[in-house]
C-alpha positions in Angstrom: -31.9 -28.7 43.1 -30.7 -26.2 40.8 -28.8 -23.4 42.9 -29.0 -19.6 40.9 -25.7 -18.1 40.5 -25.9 -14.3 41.3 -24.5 -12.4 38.8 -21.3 -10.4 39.5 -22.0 -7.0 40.9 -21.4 -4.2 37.7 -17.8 -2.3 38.0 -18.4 1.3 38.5 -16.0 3.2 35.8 -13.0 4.9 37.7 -12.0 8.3 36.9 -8.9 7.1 35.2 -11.4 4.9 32.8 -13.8 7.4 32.1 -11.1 9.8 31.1 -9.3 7.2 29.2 -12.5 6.8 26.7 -13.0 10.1 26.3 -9.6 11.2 25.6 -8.5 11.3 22.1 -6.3 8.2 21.3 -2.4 8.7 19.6 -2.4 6.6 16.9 1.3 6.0 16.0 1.5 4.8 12.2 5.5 3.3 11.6 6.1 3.7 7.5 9.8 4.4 5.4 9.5 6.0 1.8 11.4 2.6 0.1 8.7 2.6 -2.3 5.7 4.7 -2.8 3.3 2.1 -1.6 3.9 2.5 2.4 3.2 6.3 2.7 0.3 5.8 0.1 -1.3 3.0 3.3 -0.4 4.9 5.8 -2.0 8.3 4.6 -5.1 6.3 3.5 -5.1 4.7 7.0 -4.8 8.3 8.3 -7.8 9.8 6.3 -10.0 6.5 6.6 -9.4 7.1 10.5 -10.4 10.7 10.4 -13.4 10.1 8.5 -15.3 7.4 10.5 -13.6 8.6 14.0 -13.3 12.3 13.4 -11.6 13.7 16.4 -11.4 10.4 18.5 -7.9 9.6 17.2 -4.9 11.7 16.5 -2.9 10.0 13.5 0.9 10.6 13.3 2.9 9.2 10.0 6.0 9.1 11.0 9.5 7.6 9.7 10.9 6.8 12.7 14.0 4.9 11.5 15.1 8.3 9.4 14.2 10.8 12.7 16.2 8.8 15.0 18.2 6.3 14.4 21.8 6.0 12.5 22.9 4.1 9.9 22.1 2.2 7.9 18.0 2.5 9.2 18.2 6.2 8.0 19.4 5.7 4.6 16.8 3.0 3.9 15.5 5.2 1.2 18.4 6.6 -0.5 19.9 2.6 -0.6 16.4 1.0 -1.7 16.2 3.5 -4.3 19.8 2.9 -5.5 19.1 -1.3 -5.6 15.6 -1.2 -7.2 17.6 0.5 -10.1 19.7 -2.5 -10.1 17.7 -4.8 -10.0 20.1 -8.0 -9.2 21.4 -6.3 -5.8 17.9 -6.1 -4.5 17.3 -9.9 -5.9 20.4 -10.6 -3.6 19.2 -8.6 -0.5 15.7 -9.6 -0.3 16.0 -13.5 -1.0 19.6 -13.4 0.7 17.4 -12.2 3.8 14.6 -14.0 4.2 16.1 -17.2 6.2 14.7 -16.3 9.3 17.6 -17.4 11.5 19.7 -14.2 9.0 16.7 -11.3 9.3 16.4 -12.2 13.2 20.1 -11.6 14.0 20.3 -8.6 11.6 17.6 -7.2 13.4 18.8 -8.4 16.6 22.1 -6.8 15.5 20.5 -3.2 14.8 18.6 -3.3 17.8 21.2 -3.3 19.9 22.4 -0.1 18.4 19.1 1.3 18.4 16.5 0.3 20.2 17.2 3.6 22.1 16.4 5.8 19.6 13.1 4.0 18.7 12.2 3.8 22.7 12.8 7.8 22.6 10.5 7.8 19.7 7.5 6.3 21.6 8.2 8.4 24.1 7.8 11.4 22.1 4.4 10.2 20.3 3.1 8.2 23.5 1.0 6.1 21.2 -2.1 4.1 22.3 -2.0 2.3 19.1 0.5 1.5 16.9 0.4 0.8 13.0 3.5 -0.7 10.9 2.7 -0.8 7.5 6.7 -1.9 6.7 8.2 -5.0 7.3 11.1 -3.7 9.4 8.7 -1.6 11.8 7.8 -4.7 14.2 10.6 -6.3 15.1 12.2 -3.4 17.6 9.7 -1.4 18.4 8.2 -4.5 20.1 11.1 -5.1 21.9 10.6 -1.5 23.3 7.5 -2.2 24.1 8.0 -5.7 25.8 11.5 -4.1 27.4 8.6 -1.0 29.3 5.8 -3.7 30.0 3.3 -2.3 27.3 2.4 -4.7 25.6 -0.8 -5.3 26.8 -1.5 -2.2 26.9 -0.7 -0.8 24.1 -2.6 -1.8 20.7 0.2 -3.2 17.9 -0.8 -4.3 14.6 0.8 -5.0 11.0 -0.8 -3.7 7.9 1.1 -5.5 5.1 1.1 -3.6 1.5 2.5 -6.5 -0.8 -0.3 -7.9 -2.4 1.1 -11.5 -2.5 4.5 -12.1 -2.5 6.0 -10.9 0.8 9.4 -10.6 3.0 8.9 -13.2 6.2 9.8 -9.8 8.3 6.5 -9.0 8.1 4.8 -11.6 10.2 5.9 -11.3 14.0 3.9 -13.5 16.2 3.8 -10.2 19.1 1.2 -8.2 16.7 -2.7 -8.2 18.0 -3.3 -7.7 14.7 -2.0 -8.4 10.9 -3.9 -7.3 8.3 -3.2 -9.4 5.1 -4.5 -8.0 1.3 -4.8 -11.4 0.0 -5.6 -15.1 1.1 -2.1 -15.7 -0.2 -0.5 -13.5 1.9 -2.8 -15.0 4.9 -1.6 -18.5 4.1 2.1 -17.5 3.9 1.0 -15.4 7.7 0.0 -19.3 9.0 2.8 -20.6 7.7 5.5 -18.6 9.4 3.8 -18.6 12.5 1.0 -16.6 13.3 -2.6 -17.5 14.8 -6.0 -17.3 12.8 -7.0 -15.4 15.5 -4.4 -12.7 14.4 -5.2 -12.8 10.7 -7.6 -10.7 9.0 -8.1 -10.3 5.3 -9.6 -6.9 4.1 -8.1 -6.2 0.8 -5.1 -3.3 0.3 -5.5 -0.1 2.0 -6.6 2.5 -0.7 -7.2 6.4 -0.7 -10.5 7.1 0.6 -11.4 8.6 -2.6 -11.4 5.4 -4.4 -14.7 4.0 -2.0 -16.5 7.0 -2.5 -18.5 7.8 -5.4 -17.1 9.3 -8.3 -18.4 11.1 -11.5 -19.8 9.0 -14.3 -17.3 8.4 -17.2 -18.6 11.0 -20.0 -18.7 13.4 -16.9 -14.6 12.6 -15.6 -13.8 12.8 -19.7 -15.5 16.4 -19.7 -14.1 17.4 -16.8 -10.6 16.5 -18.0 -11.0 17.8 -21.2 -10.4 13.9 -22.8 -12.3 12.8 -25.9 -15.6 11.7 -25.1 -15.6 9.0 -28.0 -12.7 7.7 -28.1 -11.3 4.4 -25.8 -8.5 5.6 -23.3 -5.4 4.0 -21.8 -3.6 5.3 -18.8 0.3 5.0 -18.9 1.6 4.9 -15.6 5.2 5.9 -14.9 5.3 6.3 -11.0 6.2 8.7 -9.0 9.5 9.4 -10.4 8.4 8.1 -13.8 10.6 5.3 -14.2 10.2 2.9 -16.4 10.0 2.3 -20.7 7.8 5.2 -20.6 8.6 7.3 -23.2 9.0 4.1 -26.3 5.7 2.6 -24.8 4.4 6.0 -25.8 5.7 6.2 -29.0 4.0 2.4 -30.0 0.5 3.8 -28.8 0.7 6.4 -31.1 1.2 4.5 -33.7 -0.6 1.5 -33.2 -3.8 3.4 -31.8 -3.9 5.2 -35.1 -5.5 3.7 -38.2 -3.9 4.8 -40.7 -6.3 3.0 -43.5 -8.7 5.5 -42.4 -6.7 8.2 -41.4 -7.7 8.3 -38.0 -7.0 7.3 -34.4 -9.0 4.7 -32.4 -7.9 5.3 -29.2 -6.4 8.1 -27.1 -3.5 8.2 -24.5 -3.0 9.7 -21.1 0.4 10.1 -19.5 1.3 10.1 -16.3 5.0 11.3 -15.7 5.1 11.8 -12.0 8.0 13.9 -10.9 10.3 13.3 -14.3 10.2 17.0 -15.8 12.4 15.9 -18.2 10.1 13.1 -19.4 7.1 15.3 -19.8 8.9 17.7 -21.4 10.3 15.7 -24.3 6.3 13.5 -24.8 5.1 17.2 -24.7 7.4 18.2 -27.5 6.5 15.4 -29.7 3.7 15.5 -32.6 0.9 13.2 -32.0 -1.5 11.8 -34.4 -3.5 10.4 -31.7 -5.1 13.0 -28.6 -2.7 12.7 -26.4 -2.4 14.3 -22.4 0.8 14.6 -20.6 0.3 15.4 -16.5 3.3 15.2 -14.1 2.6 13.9 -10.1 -0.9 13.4 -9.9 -2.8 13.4 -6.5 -6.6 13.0 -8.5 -5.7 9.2 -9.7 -9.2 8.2 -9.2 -10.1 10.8 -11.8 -7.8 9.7 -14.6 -7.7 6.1 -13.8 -12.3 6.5 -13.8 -12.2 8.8 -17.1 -10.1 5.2 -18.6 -10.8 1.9 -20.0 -7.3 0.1 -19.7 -4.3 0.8 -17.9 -0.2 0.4 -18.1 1.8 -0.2 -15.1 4.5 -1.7 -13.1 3.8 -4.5 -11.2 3.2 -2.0 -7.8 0.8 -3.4 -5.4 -1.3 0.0 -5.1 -1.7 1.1 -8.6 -2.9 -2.5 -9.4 -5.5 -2.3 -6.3 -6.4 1.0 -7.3 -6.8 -0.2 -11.0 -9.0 -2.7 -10.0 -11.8 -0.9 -7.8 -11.8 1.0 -10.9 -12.4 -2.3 -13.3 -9.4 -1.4 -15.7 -7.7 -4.0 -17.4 -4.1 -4.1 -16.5 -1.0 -4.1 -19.0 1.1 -5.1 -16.3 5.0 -4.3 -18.4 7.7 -4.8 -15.2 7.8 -5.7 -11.8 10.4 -5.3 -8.7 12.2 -8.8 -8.3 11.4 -10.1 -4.6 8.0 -8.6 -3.7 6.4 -7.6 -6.6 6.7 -10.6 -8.9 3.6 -12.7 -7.2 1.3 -9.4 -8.9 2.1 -10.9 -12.0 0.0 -14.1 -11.8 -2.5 -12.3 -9.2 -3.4 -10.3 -12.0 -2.8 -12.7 -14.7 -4.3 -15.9 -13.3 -7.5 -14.1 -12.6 -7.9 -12.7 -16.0 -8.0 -9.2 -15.0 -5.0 -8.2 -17.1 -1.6 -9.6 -19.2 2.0 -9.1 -18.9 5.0 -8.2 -21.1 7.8 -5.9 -21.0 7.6 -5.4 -24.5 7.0 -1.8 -25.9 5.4 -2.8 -28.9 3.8 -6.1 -28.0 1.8 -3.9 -25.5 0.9 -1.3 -27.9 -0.5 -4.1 -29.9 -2.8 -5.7 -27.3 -4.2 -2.0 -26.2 -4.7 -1.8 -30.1 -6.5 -4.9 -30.5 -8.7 -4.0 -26.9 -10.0 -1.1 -28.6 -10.5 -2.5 -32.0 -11.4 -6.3 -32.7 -11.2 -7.7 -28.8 -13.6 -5.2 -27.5 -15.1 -8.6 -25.9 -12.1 -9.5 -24.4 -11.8 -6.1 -23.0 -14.9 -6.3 -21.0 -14.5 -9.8 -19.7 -11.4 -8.1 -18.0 -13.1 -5.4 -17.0 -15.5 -7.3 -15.1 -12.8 -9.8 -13.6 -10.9 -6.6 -11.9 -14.4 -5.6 -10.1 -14.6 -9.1 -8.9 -11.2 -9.0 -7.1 -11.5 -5.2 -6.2 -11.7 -4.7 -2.1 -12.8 -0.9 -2.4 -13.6 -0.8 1.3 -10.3 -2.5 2.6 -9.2 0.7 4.4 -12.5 1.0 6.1 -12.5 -2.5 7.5 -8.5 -2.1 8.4 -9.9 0.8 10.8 -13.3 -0.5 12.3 -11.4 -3.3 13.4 -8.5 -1.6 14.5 -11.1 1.0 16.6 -12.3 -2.7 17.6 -9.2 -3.9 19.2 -8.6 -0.9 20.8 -12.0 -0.8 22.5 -11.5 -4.5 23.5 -8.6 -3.4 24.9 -10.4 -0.8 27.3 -9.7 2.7 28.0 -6.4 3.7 27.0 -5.6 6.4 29.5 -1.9 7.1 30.8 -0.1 4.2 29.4 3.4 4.8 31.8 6.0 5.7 28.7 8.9 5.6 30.9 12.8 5.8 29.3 14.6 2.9 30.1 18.5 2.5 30.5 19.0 -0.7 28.7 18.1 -3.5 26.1 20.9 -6.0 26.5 18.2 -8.4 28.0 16.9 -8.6 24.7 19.6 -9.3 21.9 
């Protein structure tokens, strides 16, 4: 005799419930400026959030280390700045660091300085969800939420913005969530101790801009005032413009010009960022070549669509960014530590070359645009296969996702606490 199980009477939504999913959520996104690459994820987060939630989340960037905590957390900026610039003292600090049993008691260490100030944080922001996109935003703000009881309650999950080589600070087994850009990055997750069930590759959160359609490429050139015949290459100096910017220059505009025929055969757009100085002097100098020299750019997805190759750093955005837009990649430096796996990710799937030589990079741009035209395409078309343009999009739908698993998020109990020592 089969007996028929009555099913379980529906819950009626409380009061509390109902107002919970029909408030709008705080979305608390944890970033530093070491590097360009964190903000640039977190304000794509931001924007991808507003566009398929609209008013259903508030999104708060915040630098929470710099707004309330002491040294050396609020000097991360000014000190990664200072090491990047030499290049062996950030060699030392991030190999030197990533033993786990050295980055657990150094963040065990700073925690018990100021865990306060990060608990005072949350308390301030309240947020239903929160987004790290840093390596050094888990570890104590979990312990803030563990210390009040939250974290069941409260949505926590790790957006990682190296595109293959990684700090182990980045994988904390208390995330719901960790968003990896890469398989590699997913297999180095596993490895230090995380569950499939927390891993999700998307691809590297880009600006919104670069999923949406953009203007054909005779339209961008006409729009920018570029040559419409000529072959284009995009020199990227960063933000600050760092880099062998200016000598890189200088071997374009000879190599693109032919001189048998007393013309050029390719043009070159500069990107200076904030180095006035810089622009100033490429400004100054006579070109045989069309030549355009812009300082900070925020249109990026203009230039980088009105180009067919590109010169960069080894930075994790600019090379996802190059990619959506199928440019072949002159990759001519890297950061030692977590940029040097971009090499061969770029490299190893034929979507670009490396070499920190001025001239030998003028040379292959040269060739690209004259008797490896070929070669040019076949590179073209292996940076649209590894291009993720909807990353950002995914990152959120999921995120939204969690949060709805989760249930309505109405008055999580922030309450200030008198003491961590139970935690160190």
């Amino acid at each position: 005799m089969v007996m028929k199980v009555a099913s379980p009477p529906k819950k009626v939504a409380s009061i509390t419930e109902r107002i919970g999913a029909e408030r709008t959520k705080n979305v608390l996104i944890l970033m530093s400026d070491t590097g360009g690459g964190h903000r640039a994820s977190a304000e794509a987060i931001r924007d991808a959030f507003r566009i398929e939630f609209g008013d259903e989340y508030r999104i708060i960037v915040k630098d929470v280390w710099k707004e309330y905590t002491g040294w050396p957390l609020n000097d991360m900026e000014r000190s990664y700045k200072f090491m990047v610039k030499h290049v062996q003292l950030w060699k030392v600090a991030f190999h030197s660091t990533s033993p786990k049993w050295i980055h657990s008691c150094y963040l065990a260490a700073i925690a018990a300085y100021y865990a306060k100030e990060v608990e005072a944080g949350l308390m301030e922001y309240k947020p239903d969800i929160i987004i790290s996109v840093h390596p050094l935003m888990q570890h104590i703000p979990l312990w803030v939420l563990k210390w009040q009881g939250l974290q069941k309650k409260v949505v926590f999950v790790t957006v990682i913005t190296d595109l293959n080589t990684c700090h182990p600070t980045w994988f904390h087994p208390g995330v719901n969530r960790c968003y990896c850009p890469s398989n590699e990055v997913a297999k180095r997750a596993l490895y230090d101790g995380l569950e499939d069930s927390q891993i999700r590759v998307f691809g590297l959160p880009i600006r919104p801009s670069f999923a949406r359609a953009v203007l054909s490429k005779d339209d961008l050139r006409e729009e920018l005032e570029m040559d419409p015949n000529l072959p284009a290459v995009l020199l990227m100096g960063g933000g600050e413009g760092m880099g062998p910017v200016k000598k890189t220059a200088k071997a374009l505009g000879e190599s693109l010009y032919d001189k048998d025929q007393d013309k050029p055969i390719g043009q070159l757009i500069i990107i200076c960022g904030r180095n006035k100085t810089l622009a100033s002097t490429l400004e100054s100098e006579k070109w045989k070549i069309p030549v355009k020299v812009r300082g900070f750019e925020t249109q990026m997805e203009k230039w980088m669509g009105a180009c067919d190759c590109i010169i960069t750093k080894a930075g994790p955005g600019t090379i996802a960014e190059a990619l959506i837009r199928g440019l072949p990649i002159v990759l001519n430096d890297y950061i030692p530590g977590q940029e040097k796996g971009n090499v061969p990710y770029v490299v190893d799937n034929g979507a670009g070359v490396f070499t920190r030589s001025p001239k030998e990079t003028a040379r292959i741009v040269a060739e690209w645009f004259s008797t490896k035209t070929e070669e040019l395409k076949r590179m073209s078309e292996n940076a649209l296969k590894l291009a993720q343009p909807e990353a950002v999009f995914d990152i959120v739908k999921d995120i939204h996702d969690l949060a709805c698993q989760r249930g309505p998020l109405a008055n999580i109990p922030y309450v200030l606490t008198s003491s961590f020592t139970s935690l160190i």
